[in-house]
N, C-alpha and C positions, 0 to 999 in steps of 0.2 A: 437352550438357554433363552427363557424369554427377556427382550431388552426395552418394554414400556419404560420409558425416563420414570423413575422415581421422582415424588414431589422435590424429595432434594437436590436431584440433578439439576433438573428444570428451575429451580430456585436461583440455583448457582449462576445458570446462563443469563439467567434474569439481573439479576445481581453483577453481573460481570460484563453484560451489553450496558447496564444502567452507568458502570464504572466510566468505561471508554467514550460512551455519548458523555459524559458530564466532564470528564475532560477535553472533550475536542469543542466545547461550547464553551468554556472555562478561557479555554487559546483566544477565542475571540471577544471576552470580554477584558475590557483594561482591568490590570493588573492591582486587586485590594485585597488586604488583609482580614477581612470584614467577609463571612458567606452572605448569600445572597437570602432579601430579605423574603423573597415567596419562593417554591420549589420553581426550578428550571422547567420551558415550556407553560408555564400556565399565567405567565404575565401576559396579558392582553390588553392592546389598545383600543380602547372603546370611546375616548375621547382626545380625536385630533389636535387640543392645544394641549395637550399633556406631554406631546412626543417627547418632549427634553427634557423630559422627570427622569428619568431612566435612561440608560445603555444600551437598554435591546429590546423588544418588544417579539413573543413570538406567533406562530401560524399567522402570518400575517397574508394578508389575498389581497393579489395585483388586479388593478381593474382592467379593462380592454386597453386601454388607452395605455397604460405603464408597460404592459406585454407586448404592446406594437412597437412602443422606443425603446423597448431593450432589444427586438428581435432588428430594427434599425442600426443599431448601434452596433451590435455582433455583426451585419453584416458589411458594413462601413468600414471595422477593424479588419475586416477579414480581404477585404480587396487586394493590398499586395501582399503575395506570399512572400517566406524567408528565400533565398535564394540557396541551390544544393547545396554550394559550397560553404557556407554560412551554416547549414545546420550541423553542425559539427561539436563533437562535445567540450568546445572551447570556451573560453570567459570571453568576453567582447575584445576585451583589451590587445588579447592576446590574435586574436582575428584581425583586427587592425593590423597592429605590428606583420602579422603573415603577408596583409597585400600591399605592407609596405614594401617589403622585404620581396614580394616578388615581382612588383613592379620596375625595382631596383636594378634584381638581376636577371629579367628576361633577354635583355640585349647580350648579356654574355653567354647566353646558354644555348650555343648551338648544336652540341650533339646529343640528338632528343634519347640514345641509349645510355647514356650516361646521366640522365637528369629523369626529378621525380616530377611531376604533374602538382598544378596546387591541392588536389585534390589529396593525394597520398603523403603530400606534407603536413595536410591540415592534419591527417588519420594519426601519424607517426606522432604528431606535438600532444595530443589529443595523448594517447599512448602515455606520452613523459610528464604531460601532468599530474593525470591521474595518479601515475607511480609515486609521482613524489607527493601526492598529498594526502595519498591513503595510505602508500606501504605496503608491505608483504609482497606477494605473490599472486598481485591482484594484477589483470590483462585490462582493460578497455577496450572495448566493441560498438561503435556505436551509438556509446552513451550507456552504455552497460555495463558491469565489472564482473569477470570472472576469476573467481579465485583458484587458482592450480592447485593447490594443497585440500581443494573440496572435491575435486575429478575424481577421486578411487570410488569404483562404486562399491555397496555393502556386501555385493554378489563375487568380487575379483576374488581368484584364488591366486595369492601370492604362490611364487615359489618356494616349497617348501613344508607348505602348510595343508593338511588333508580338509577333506570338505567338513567333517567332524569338527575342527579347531575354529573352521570360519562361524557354522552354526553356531558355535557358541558365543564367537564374536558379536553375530549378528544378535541374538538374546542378551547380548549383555549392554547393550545401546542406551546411550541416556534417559533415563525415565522409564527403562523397562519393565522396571515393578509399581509403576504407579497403574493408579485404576482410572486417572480422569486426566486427558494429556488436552493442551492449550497450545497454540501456534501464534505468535504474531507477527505478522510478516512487516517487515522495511520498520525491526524497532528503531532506530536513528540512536541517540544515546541514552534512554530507556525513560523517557517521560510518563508512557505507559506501563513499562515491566514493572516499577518498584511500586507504585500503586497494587496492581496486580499479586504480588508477592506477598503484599500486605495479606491481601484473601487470604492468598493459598498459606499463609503457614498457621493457622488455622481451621484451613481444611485437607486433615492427612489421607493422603492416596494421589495427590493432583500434582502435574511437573509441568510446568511451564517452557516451552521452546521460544526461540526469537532470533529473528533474524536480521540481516542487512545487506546490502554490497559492498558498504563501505566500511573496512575491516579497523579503520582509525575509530567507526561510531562503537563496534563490535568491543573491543579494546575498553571502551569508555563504559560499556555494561559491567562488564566482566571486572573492573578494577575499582565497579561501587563500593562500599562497604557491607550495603543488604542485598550483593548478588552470592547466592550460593549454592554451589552443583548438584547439592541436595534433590535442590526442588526447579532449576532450573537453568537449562543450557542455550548459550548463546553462541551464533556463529556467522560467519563469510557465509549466504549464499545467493545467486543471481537468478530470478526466478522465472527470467527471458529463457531460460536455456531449459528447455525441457529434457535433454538428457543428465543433467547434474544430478544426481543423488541426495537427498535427505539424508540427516543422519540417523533416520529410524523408520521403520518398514510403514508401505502406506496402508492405509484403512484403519489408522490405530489413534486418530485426533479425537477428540470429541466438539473443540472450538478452534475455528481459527479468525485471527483479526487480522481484517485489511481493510486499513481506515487512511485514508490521504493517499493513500499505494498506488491505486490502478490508475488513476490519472497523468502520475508521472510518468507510464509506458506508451510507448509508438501502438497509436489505434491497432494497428495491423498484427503486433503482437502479444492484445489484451485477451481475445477469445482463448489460445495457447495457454498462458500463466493463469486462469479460472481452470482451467480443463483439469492441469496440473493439481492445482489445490485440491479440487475434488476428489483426487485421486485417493490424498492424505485422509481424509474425513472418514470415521466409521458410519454403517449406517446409522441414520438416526443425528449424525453432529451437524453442528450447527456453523453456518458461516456469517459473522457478523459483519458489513459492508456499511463506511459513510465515505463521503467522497463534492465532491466539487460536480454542482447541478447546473443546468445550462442556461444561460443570462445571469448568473449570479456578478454582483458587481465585480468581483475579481477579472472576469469576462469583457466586459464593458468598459474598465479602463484601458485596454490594450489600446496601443498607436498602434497606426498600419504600418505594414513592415514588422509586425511580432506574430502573423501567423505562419504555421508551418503545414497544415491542411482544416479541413474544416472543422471549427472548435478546437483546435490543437493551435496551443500557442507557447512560444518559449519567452523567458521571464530574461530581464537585465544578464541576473547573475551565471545564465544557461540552460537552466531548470525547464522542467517541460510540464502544463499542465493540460489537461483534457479537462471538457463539460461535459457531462453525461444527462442523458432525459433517463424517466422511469423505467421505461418502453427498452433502451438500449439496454440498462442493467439487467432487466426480465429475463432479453433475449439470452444474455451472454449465459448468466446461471443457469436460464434452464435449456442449453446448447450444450452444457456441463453437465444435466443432468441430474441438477438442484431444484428443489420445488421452494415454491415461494411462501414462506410467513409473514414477512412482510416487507413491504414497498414501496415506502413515499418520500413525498416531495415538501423538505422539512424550508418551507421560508420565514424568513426573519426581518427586521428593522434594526438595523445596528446604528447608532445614534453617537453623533460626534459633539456632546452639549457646548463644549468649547467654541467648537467653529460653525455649529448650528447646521451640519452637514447629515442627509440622510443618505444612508446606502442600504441596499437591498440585498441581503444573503441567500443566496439560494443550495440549498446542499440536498443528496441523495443519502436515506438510510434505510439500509434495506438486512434482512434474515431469511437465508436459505438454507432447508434442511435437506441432509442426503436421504433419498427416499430408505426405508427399514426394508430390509429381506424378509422374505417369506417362505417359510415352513415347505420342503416339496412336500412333506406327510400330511402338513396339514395349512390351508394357504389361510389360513384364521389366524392360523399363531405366527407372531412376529422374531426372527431370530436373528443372531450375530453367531458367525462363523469364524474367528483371529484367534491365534494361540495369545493374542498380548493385549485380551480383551479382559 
């Protein structure tokens, strides 16, 4: 089966990367009822007193001098780090209250086998948060959430059931008979999906997947009014854990979106969750990538004491964000095994007219395709091998 994208495939992608960038640029302008008066991207500032005509201004190019006080400034923010115990996936407040509480009761605690360490208290609180503010059957790890009711993998032979009953199980997985399957990973409560939705129910064959950790955002898709199993399923999954299961066999994605995502992950286990993704991708799909780039003002307002390693800094409310440069994204996709379409370094002028304040955006967006298989018969012709192709 030759798999050249059809112009209309490739239309779609186009059409559907165009969707997600004009929302995540949409987030950062204020809030009007009014579209914007020239396309997105092609506002340019050509004249320095004009800055405060406008909101935003874009490709905007830092001179030597703006690239040496931002790389100053990252590294000033970056002097003291968080302390172990401190990075914990607790709200601040509640971090206080612990070394209240255990500076309290250290003088009563003298038999160290009956007593936990601050460390596994902090784990334990961390634990009882989480539960009660997302629900279900969801564990905290970390800063992670794993859902127990997502563990069964698609492959477990209950008892009872022959392999025959599972195959059909496994063929019968949401979006089985569609021909163009969408992934969005860390939907939150679906800012992206119902946009999305809009597409696809004018274009028949396409199912839409989407994800999250947080099984309260999960709840919040699913109880839209334009969510419908039709054409698209949402669920609990934590995409730290590389043994968790999909609920649909890999190689059978054609896009997946991970836009704000990978930055909220522990550096250490973002090459793991891209490996993962890639797994899902047929050849030939596409991954669409924007994300937080390195000196972006977001970056530069940190106080010392909010990093946690280098360019990794955690936010008031807990949150964890990563900078990434071009270079780093390159590496990671194509350590995955992704090749590069495209790769840059989208900066901006976001303009405060009000308070006559300028800030500098810096963000990464980037398109990686999974390379196409080739023909053993014939290594010209391009092919896909998936019964759910």
């Amino acid at each position: 089966n030759c798999v050249f994208r059809s112009p209309n495939k490739m239309n779609f992608i186009t059409r559907l990367s165009a969707l997600c960038l004009r929302k995540s640029k949409m987030q950062q302008r204020h809030q009007s009822s009014r579209r914007p008066a020239v396309p997105l991207g092609s506002r340019i500032l050509t004249d320095p007193s004009k800055v405060f005509e406008h909101n935003m201004w874009d490709h905007v190019q830092w001179s030597q001098e703006e690239e040496e006080n931002a790389k100053e400034k990252a590294a000033e923010n970056s002097l003291v780090k968080v302390q172990w115990e401190d990075q914990e996936i607790l709200p601040e407040k509640r971090r206080e209250e612990l070394k209240t509480e255990k500076r309290s009761s250290e003088h009563t605690k003298m038999n160290s086998t009956n007593s936990f360490s601050y460390k596994n208290e902090t784990f334990e609180e961390g634990k009882k948060y989480w539960k009660k503010n997302y629900g279900g059957g969801s564990t905290s790890v970390q800063g992670y959430v794993y859902n127990k009711n997502q563990g069964k993998s698609l492959t477990d032979n209950p008892q009872g059931k022959n392999s025959g009953e599972e195959l059909g199980r496994l063929e019968s997985f949401p979006g089985s008979d569609a021909t163009y399957r969408i992934l969005e990973v860390g939907c939150g409560a679906g800012n992206s999906v119902f946009p999305i939705l809009k597409v696809l129910c004018n274009t028949p064959g396409t199912f839409l997947y989407c994800c999250d950790f947080a099984s309260g955002a999960v709840e919040l898709v699913k109880s839209h009014s334009s969510y419908n199993s039709a054409w698209c399923s949402a669920f609990v999954h934590d995409v730290c854990d590389d043994a968790l299961p999909y609920p649909f066999p890999d190689e059978i994605l054609d896009v997946i979106l991970l836009v704000f995502v990978l930055s909220t992950i522990h550096p250490d286990r973002m090459q793991g969750v891209v490996n993962r993704l890639a797994k899902l991708l047929k050849p030939g799909g596409m991954l669409l990538f924007r994300d937080y780039g390195r000196y972006d003002t977001a970056q530069l307002r940190f106080k010392k004491g909010r990093c946690l390693s280098e360019n990794f800094y955690v936010r008031g409310d807990g949150t964890r964000v990563y900078f990434f440069t071009k270079d780093e994204v390159w590496n990671m996709f194509s350590l995955a095994g992704l090749t590069e379409v495209q790769n840059l370094v989208d900066r901006r002028l976001q303009v405060n007219r009000k308070k006559k304040v300028k800030m500098q955006r810096v963000w990464i967006q980037s398109k990686f395709q999974k390379p196409l298989l080739l023909s053993l018969n014939n290594p010209e012709e391009t092919t896909e091998r998936h019964p759910y192709r």
